[in-house]
N, C-alpha and C positions, 0 to 999 in steps of 0.2 A: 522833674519839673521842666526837662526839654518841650514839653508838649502844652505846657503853660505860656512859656515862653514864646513857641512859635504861634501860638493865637491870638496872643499881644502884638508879636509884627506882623501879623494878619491884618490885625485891626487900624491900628496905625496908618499901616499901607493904603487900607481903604478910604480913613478917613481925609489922608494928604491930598487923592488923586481927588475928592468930594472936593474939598476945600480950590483945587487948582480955578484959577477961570476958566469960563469956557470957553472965551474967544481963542487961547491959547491952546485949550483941548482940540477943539475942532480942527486948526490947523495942522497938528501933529500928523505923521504921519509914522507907520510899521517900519521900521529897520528890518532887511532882509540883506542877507551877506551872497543871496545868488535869486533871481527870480522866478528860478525853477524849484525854491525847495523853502520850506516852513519850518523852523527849528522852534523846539519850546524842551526850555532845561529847568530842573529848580530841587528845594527840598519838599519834603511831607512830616507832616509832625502826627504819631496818631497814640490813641489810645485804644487798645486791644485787652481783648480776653483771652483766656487759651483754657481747655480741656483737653484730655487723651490719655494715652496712657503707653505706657513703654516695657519691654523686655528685655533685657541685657543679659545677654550669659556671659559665663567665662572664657574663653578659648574654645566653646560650642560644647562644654561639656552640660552632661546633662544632670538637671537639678540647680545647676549654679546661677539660674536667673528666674524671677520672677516677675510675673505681668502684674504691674503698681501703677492705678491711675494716678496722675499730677494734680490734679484739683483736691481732690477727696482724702487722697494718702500722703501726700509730699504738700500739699497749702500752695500750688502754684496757680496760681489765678489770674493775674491781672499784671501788666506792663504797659511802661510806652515805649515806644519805637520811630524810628526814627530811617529817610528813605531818602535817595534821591534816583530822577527821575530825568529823562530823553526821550521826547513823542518828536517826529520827524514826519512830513508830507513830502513826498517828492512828485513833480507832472502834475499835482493835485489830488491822482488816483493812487500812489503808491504810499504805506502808512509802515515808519518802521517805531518799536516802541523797546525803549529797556527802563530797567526800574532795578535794583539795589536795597531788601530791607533790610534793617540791623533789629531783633528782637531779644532783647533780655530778659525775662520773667524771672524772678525768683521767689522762695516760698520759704517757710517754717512754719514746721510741727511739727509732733508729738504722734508719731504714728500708733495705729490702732492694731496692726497686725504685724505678724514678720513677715521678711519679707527678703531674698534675696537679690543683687545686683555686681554684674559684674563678681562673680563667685566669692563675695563678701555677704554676710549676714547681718541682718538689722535687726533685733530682737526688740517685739512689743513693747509700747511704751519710750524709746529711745526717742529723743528731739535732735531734728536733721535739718538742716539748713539744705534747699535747694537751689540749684540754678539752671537753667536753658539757654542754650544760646544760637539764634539764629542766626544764619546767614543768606537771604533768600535771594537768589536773580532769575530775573524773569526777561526775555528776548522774545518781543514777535512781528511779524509782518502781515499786513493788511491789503486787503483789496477793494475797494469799493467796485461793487458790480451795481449797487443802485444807487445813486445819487440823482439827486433833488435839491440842489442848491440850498435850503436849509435843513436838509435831513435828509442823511447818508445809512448806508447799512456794507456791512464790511469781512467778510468772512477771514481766518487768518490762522497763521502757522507758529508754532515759535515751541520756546524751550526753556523747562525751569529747571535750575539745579538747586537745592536746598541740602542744606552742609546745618545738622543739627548736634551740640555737642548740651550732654546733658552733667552736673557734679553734685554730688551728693555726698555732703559734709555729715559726721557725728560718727556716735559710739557704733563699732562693727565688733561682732566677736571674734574675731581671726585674727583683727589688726590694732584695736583699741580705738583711738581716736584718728580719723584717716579722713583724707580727701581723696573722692573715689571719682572718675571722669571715664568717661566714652564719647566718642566724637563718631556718626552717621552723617553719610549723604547717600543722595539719590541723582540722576535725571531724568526728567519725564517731557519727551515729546508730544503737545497737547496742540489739541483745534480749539479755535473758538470762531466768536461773533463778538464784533463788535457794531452799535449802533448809534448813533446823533440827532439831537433834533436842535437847532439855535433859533434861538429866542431873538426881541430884540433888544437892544443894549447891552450888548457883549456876551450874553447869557448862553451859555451852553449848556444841554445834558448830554447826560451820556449812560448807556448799557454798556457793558462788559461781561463776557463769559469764556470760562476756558476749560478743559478736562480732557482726561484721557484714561483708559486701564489698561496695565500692564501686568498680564497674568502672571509670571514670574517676579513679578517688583512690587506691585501696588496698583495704588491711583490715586491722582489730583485733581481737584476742582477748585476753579477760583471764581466767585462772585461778584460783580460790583457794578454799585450804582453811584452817579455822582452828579456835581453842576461846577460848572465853572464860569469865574465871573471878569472878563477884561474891563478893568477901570481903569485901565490907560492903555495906549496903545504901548505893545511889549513887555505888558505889564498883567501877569493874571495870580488870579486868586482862585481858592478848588476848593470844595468840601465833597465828603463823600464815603458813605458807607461799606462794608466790603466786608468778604469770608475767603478764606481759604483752610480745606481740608487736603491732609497729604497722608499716606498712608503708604508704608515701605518696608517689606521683610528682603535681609539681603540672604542668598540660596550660596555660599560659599564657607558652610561649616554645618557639622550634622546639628546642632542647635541654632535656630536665625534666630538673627537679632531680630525685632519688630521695632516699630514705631507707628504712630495714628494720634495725629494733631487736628485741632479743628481748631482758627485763629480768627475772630471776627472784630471789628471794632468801629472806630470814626477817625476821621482823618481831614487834615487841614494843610494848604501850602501850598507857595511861591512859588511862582514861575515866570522866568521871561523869556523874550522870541528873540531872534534874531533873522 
């Protein structure tokens, strides 16, 4: 209900700054703690989907893991999540950006096949309680090479580390009733583009793109489209669409592990400047 909740103080928020007068609006002016740089901090509330599918073996022995999609096999579908977030302007031209999500998904079923994990058996028919758990950061830097005073374009560098730990509760034939865990990360140094175009009355859009492949590890790409809306000065409000796919075999035991997530959803939240 996190994601309920933060669309209620979305709301709220919006309707306080409505309600403000405006002789008092107009006067305000931006708080900035230095005149050279643009701060904006806050949370995100979203709700996401998730598909993919994963491999766990045993200590890389072979047989002892099986590739099990999460939607279809394991019932994991849908979560909300929850993020916070630091976009920084310095000189005007320099963009730095960090972001922190937290993603829980979990699932129950009744799987339809066997299916090994982590060199435990899951024999047909068994009902398994699932869980996922993210931990995604994201670091990048920007540059504006074309700017247009209300509509920028920004090429950039940066770097995501995503720390996936998956558990899978229920009847194992080896071990009876067990809570079984693996915990995967990756990092993936990715380019993107980023783009803007402002509106008037506070109104911002925004493009976002990032990816990379890493013949030995995988690949990432991240999607997003958004708007943002300042109804008061230091004061902003965001909605905004977004995907990200991650896909990661680690090369450090004769059986790799795999993993391949594709995360998309919407997303809502607060932010103020300084």
């Amino acid at each position: 209900m996190r994601l309920q909740k933060g669309l209620i103080w979305c709301l709220l928020l919006a309707v306080s700054s409505l309600t403000t007068p405006s002789t008092s609006a107009s006067a305000a002016e931006a708080f900035r703690l230095s005149p050279n740089a643009s701060v904006r901090t806050g949370m995100d509330w979203s709700a996401l989907w998730i598909t993919g599918e994963m491999l766990v073996p045993g200590g890389g022995q072979p047989g002892s893991g099986t590739k099990v999609d999460v939607s279809s096999e394991l019932g994991v579908e849908y979560g909300e999540a929850s993020a916070c977030f630091l976009h920084a302007t310095l000189l005007e031209k320099h963009l730095l950006s960090i972001d922190y999500l937290m993603f829980a998904p979990t699932g129950l079923k009744k799987t339809a096949n066997k299916f090994r994990f982590q060199n435990k058996t899951y024999p047909a028919g068994t009902v398994l309680e699932t869980r996922l758990d993210f931990n995604w950061v994201r670091a990048a830097y920007g540059y504006k090479f074309f700017d247009m005073s209300t509509r920028w374009i920004a090429p950039r560098i940066g770097v995501h580390y995503v720390n996936c730990g998956a558990t899978i509760n229920g009847e194992s034939t080896e071990a009876g009733s067990i809570s079984n865990s693996r915990r995967l990360d990756a990092v993936y140094p990715v380019v993107g583009l980023e783009a803007r175009y402002l509106l008037p009355l506070g109104v911002d859009l925004s493009v976002e793109v990032e990816g990379v492949h890493m013949i030995t590890i995988g690949y990432l790409a991240m999607f997003k489209a958004g708007v943002s809306w300042e109804v008061h000065p230091d004061l902003l409000i965001t909605l905004s669409a977004a995907s990200r796919l991650v896909q990661s075999v680690e090369d450090n035991q004769i059986l790799n592990n795999e993993w391949f997530y594709n995360i998309s959803g919407f997303t809502a939240g607060v932010g103020i400047g300084f």
